[in-house]
N, CA, C and O of each residue as an XYZ file, in Angstrom:
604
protein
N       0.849     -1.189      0.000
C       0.000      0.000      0.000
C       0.884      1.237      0.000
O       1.988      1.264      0.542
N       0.335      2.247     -0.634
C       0.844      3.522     -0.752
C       1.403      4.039      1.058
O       0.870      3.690      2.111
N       2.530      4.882      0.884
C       2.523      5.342      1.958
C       2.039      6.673      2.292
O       2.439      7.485      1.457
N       1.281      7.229      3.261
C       0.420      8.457      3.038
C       1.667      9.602      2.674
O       1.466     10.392      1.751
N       2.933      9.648      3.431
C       3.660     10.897      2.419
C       4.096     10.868      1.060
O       4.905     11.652      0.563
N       3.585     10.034      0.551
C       4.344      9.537     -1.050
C       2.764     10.286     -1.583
O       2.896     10.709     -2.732
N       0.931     10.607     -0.857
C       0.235     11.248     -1.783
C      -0.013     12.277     -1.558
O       0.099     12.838     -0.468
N      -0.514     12.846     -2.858
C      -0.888     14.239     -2.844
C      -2.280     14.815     -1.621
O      -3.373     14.304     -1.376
N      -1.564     16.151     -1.039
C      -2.526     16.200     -0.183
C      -3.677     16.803     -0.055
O      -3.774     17.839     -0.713
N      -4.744     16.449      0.682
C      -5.876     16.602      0.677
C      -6.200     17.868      0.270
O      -5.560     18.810      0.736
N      -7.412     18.129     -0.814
C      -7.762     19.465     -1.101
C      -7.463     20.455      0.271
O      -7.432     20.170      1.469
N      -7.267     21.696     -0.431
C      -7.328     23.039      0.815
C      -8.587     23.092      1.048
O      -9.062     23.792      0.153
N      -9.373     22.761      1.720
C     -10.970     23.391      1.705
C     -11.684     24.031      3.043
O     -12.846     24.438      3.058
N     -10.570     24.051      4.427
C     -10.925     24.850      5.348
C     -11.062     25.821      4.791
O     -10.648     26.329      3.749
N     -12.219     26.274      6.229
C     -13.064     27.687      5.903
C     -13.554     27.904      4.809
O     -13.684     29.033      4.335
N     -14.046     26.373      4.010
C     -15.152     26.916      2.783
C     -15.919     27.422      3.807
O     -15.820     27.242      5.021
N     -17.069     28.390      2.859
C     -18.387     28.270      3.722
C     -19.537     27.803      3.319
O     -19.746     27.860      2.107
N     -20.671     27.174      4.271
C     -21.581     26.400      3.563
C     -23.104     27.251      4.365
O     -24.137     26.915      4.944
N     -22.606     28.140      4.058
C     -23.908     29.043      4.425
C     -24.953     29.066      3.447
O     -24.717     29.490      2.316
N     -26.408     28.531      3.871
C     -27.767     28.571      3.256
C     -27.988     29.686      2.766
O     -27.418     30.648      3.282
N     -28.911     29.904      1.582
C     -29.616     30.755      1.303
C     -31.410     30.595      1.465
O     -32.118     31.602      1.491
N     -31.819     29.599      1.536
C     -33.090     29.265      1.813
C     -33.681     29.409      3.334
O     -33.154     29.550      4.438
N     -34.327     29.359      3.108
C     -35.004     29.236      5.245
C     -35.937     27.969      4.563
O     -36.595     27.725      3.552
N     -35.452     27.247      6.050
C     -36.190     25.982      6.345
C     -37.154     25.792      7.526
O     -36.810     26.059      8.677
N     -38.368     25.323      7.210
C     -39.782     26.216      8.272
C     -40.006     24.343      8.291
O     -40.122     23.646      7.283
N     -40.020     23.881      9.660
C     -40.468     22.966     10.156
C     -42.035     22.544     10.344
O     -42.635     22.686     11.410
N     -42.682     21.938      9.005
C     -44.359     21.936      9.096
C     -44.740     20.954     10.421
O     -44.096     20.125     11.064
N     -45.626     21.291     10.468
C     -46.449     20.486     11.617
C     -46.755     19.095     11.072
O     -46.729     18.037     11.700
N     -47.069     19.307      9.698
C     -47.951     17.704      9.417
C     -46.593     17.362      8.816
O     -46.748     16.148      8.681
N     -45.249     17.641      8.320
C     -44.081     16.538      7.972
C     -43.821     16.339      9.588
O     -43.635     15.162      9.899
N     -43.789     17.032     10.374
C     -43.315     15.918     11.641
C     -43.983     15.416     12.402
O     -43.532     14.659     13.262
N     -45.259     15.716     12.278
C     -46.065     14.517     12.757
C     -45.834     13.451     12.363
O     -45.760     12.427     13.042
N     -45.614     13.619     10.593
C     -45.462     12.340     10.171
C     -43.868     11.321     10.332
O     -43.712     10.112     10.157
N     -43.017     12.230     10.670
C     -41.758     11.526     11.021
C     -41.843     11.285     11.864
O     -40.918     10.525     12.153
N     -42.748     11.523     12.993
C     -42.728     11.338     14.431
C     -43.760      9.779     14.671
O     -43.741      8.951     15.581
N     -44.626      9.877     13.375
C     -45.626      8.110     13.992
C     -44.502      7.255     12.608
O     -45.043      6.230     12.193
N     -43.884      7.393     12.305
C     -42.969      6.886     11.645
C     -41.890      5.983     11.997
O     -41.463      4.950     11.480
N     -41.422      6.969     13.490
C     -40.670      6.385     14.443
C     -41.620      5.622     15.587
O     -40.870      4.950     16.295
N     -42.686      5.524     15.912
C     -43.791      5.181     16.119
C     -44.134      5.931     17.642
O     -44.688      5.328     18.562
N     -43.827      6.920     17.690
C     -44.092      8.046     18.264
C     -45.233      9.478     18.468
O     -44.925     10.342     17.647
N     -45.847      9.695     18.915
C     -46.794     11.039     18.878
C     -46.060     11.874     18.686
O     -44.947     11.890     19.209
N     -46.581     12.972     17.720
C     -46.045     14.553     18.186
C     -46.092     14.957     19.133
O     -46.864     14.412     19.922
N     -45.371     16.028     19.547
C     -45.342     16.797     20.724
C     -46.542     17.571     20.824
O     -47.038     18.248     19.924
N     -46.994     17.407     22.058
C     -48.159     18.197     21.900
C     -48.251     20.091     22.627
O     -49.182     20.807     22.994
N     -46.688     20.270     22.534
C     -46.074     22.123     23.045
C     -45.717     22.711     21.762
O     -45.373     23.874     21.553
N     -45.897     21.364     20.589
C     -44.823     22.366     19.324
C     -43.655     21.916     19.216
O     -42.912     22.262     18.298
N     -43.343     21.136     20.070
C     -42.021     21.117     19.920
C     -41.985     19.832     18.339
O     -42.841     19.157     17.767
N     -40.550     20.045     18.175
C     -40.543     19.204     16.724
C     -39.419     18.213     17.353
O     -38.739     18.339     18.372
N     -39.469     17.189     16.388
C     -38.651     15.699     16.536
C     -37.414     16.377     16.629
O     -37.399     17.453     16.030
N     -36.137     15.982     17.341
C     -34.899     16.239     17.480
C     -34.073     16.269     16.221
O     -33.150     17.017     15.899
N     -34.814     14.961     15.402
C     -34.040     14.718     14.441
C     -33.924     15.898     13.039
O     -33.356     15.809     11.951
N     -34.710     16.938     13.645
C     -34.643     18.028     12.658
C     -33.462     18.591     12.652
O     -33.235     19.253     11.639
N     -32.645     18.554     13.426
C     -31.202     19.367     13.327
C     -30.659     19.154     12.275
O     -30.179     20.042     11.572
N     -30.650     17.495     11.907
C     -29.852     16.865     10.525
C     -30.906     17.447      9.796
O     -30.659     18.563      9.337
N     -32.102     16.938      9.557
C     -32.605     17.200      8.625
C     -32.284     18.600      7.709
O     -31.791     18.672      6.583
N     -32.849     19.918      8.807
C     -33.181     20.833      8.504
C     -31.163     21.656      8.183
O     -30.857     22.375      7.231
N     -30.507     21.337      8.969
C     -29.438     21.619      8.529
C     -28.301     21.260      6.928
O     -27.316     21.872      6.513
N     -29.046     19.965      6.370
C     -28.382     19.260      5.545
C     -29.396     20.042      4.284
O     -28.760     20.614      3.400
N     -30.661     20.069      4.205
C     -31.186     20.485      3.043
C     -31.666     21.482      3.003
O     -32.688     21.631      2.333
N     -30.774     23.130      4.112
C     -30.780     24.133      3.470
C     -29.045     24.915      3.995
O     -29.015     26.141      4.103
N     -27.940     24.228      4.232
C     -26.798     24.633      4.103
C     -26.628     24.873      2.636
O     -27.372     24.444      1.754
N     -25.532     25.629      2.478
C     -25.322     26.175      1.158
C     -24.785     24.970      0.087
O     -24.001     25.444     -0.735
N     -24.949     24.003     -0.027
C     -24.367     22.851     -0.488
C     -25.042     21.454     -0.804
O     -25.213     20.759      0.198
N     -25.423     20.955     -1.908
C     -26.074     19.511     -2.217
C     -25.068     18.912     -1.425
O     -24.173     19.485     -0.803
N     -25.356     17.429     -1.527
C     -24.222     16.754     -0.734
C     -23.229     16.417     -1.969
O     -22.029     16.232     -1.769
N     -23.842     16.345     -3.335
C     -23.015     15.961     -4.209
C     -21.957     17.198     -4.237
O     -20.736     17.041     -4.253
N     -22.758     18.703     -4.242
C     -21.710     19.778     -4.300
C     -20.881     20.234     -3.388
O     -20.105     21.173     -3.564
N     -21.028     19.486     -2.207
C     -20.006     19.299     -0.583
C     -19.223     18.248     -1.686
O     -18.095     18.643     -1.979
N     -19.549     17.264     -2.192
C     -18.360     16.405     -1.990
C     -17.142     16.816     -3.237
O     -15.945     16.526     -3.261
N     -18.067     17.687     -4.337
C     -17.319     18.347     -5.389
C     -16.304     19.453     -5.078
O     -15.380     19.647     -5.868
N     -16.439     20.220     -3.910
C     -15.729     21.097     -2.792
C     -14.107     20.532     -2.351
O     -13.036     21.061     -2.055
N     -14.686     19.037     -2.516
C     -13.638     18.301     -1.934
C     -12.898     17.374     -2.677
O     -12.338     16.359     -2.263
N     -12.973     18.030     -4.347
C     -12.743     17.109     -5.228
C     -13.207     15.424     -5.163
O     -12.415     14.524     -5.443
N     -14.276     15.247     -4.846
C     -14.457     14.121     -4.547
C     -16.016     13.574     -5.058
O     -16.999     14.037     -4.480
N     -16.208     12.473     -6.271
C     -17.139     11.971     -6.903
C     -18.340     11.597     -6.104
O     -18.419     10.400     -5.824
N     -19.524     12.574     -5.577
C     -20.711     11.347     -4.992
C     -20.822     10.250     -5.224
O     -21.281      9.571     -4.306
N     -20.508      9.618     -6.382
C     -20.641      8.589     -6.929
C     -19.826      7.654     -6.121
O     -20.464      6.668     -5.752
N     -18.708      7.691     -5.782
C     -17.435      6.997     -4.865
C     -18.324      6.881     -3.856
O     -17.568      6.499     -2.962
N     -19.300      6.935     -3.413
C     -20.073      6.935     -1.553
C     -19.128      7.479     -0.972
O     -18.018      6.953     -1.062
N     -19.299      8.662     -0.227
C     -19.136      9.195      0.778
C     -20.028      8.447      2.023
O     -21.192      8.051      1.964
N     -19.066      8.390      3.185
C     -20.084      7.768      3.899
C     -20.014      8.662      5.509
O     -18.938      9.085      5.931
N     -20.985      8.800      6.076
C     -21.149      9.379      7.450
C     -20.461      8.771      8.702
O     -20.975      7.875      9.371
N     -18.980      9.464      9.020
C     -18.572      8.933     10.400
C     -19.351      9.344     11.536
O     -19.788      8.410     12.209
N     -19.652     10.567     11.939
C     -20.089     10.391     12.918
C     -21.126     12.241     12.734
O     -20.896     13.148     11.934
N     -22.153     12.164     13.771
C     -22.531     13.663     13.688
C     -22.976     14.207     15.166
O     -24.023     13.742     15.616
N     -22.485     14.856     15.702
C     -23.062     15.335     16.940
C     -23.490     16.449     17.337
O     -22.573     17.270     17.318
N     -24.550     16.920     17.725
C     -25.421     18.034     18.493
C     -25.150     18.774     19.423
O     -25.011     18.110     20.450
N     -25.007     19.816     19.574
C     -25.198     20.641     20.972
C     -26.773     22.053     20.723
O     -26.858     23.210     20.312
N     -27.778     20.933     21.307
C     -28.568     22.190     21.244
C     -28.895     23.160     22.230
O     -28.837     22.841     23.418
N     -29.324     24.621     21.793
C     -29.440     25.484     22.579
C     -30.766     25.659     22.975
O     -30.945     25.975     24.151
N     -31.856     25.504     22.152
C     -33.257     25.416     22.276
C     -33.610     24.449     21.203
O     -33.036     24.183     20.147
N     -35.042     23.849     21.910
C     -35.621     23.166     21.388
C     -36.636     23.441     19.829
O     -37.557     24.258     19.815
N     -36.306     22.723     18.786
C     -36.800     23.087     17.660
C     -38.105     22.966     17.767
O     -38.685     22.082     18.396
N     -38.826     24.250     16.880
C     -39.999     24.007     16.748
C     -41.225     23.841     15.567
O     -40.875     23.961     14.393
N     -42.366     23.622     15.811
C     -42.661     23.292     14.185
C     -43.506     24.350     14.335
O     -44.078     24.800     15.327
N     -43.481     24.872     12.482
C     -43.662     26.482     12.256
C     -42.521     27.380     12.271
O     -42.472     28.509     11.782
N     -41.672     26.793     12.845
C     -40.087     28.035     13.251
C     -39.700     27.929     11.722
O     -40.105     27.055     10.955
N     -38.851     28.966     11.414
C     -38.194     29.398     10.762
C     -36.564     29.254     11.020
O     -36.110     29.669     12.086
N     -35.711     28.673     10.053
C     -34.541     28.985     10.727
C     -33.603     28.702      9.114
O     -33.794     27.981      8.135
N     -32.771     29.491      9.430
C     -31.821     29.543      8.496
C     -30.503     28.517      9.067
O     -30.650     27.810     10.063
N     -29.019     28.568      8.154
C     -28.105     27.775      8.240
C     -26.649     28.600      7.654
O     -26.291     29.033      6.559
N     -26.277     28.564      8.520
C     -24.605     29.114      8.516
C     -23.534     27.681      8.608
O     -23.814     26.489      8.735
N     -22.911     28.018      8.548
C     -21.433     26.819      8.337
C     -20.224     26.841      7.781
O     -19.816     27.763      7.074
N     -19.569     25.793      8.082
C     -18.052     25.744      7.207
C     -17.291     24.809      7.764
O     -17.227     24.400      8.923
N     -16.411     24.363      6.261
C     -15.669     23.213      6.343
C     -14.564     23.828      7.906
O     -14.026     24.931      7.998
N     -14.524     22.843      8.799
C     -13.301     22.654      9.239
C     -12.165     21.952      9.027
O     -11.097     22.522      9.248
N     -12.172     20.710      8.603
C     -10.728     20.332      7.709
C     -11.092     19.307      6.962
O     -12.133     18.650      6.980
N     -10.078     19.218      6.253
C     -10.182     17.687      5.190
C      -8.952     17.235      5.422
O      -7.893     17.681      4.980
N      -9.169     16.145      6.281
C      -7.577     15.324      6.426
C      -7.696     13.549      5.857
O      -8.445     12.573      5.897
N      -6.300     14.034      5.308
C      -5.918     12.387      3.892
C      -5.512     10.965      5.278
O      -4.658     11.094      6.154
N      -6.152     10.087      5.133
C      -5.992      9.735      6.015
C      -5.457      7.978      5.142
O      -5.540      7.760      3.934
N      -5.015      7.122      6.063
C      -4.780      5.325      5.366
C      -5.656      4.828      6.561
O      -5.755      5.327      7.682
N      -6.410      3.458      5.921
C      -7.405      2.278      6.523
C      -6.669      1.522      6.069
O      -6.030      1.609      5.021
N      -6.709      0.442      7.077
C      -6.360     -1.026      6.428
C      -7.714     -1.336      5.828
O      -7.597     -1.994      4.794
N      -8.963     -1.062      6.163
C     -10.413     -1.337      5.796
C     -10.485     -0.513      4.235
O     -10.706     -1.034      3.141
N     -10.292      0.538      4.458
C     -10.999      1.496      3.191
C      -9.798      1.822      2.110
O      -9.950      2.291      0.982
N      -8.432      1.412      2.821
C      -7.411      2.723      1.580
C      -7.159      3.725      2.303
O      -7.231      3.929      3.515
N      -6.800      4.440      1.269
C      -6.510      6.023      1.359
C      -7.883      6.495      1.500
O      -8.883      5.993      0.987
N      -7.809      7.568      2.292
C      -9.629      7.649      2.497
C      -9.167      9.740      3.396
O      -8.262     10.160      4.116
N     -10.292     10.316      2.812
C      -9.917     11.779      2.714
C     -11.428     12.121      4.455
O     -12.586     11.965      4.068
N     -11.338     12.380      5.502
C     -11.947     12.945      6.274
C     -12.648     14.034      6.558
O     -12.482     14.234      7.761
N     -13.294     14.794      6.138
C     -14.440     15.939      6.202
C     -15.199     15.871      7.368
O     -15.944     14.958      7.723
N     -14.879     17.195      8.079
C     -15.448     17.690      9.148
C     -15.992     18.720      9.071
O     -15.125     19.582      8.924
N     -17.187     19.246      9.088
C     -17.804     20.175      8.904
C     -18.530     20.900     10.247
O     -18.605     20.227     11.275
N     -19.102     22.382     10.230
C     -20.223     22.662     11.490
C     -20.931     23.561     10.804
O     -20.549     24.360      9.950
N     -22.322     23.308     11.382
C     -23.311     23.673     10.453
C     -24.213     24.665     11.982
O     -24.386     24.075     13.049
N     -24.492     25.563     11.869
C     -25.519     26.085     12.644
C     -26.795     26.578     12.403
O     -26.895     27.427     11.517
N     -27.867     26.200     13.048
C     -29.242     26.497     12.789
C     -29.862     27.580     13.976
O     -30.101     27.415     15.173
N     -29.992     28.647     13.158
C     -30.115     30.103     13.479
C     -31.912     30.412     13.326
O     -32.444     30.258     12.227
N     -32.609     30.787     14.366
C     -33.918     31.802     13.966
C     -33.068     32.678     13.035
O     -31.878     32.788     12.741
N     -34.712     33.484     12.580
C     -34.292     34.579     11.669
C     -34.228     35.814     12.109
O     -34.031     36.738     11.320
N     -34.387     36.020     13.455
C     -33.779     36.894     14.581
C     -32.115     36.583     14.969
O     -31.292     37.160     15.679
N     -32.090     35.294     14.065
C     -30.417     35.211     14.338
C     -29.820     34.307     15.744
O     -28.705     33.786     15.798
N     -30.980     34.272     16.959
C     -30.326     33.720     17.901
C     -30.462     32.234     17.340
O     -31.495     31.729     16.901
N     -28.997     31.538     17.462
C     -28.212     30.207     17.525
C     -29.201     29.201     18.308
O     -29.285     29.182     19.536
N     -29.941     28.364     17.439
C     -30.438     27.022     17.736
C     -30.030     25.700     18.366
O     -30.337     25.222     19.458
N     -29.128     25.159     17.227
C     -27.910     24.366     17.432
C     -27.201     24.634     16.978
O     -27.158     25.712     16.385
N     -25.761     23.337     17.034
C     -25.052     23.455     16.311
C     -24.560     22.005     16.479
O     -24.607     21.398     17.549
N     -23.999     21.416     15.118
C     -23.773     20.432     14.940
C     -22.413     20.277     14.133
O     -21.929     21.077     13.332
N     -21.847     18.873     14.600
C     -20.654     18.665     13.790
C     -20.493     17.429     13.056
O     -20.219     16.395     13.665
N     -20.639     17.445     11.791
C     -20.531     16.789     11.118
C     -19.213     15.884     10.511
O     -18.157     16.503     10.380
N     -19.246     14.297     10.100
C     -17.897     13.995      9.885
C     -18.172     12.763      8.823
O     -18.558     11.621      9.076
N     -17.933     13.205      7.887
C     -18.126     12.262      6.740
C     -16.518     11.820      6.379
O     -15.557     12.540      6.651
N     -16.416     10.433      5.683
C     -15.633      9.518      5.172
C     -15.463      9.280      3.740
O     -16.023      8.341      3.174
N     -14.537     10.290      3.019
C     -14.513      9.812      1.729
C     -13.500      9.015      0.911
O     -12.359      9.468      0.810
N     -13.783      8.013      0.396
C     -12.702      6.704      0.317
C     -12.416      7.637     -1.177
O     -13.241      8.253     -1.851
N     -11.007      7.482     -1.378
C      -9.977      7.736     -2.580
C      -9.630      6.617     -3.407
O      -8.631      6.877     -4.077
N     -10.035      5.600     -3.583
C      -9.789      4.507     -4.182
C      -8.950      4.870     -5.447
O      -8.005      4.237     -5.918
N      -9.466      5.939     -5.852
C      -8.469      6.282     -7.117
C      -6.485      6.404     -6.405
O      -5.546      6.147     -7.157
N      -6.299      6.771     -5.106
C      -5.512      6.468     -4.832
C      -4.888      5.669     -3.931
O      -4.018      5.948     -3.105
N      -5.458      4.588     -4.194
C      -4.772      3.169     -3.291
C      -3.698      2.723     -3.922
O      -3.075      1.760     -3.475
């Protein structure tokens, strides 16, 4: 196997930014319905399923996932795959809210698997903002992209 200083290194792509232009408004009847899905009731204060952080953060950051992974010179097509994603929320999401999305790459590091290869690491943080601006969550994202082209 290649040795990682013999490849070329990982795109520059700290401090892209992956700031939204859309606002993403949490309906009542999509999370009801994600909520008996998981086989769960809605909340009956408003409050919305937790799992909106990913949601609502991934499909209005400034970026498809194919055009995150094009950022990173790197083919959707190759699967990118999700290491890990974690939360720190500040308030509880709600349905009807409004909230926009700020973000940016924090690094892309070239990494060797005995499992995967050469395989490129993307860490991202994404924040979900009212449109008054006060900070919702914030989440950190960590996707896995295998380089097979350079094994």
């Amino acid at each position: 196997m290649t040795e990682l200083a013999d490849l070329p290194p990982a795109p520059a792509v700290s401090g892209t930014t992956l700031d939204g232009t859309e606002i993403f408004t949490i309906s009542a009847v999509e999370n009801g319905a994600l909520c008996r899905s998981t086989g769960v009731e809605p909340a009956r204060d408003g409050t919305a399923h937790p799992i909106y952080y990913y949601i609502a953060t991934q499909v209005a950051m400034g970026q498809t996932v194919a055009g995150l992974c094009a950022v990173c010179e790197f083919d959707v097509d190759d699967g990118p795959m999700m290491g890990s994603s974690g939360v720190r929320f500040q308030a509880p999401l709600r349905t009807g809210g409004q909230y926009r999305v700020g973000g940016e790459i924090l690094s892309l590091e070239r990494k060797k698997s005995r499992k995967l290869g050469v395989m490129d690491v993307l860490t991202y943080r994404l924040r979900l903002s009212e449109l008054a601006g006060a900070v919702v969550l914030e989440t950190d994202n960590v996707w896995v992209l295998p380089r097979k082209e350079l094994a």
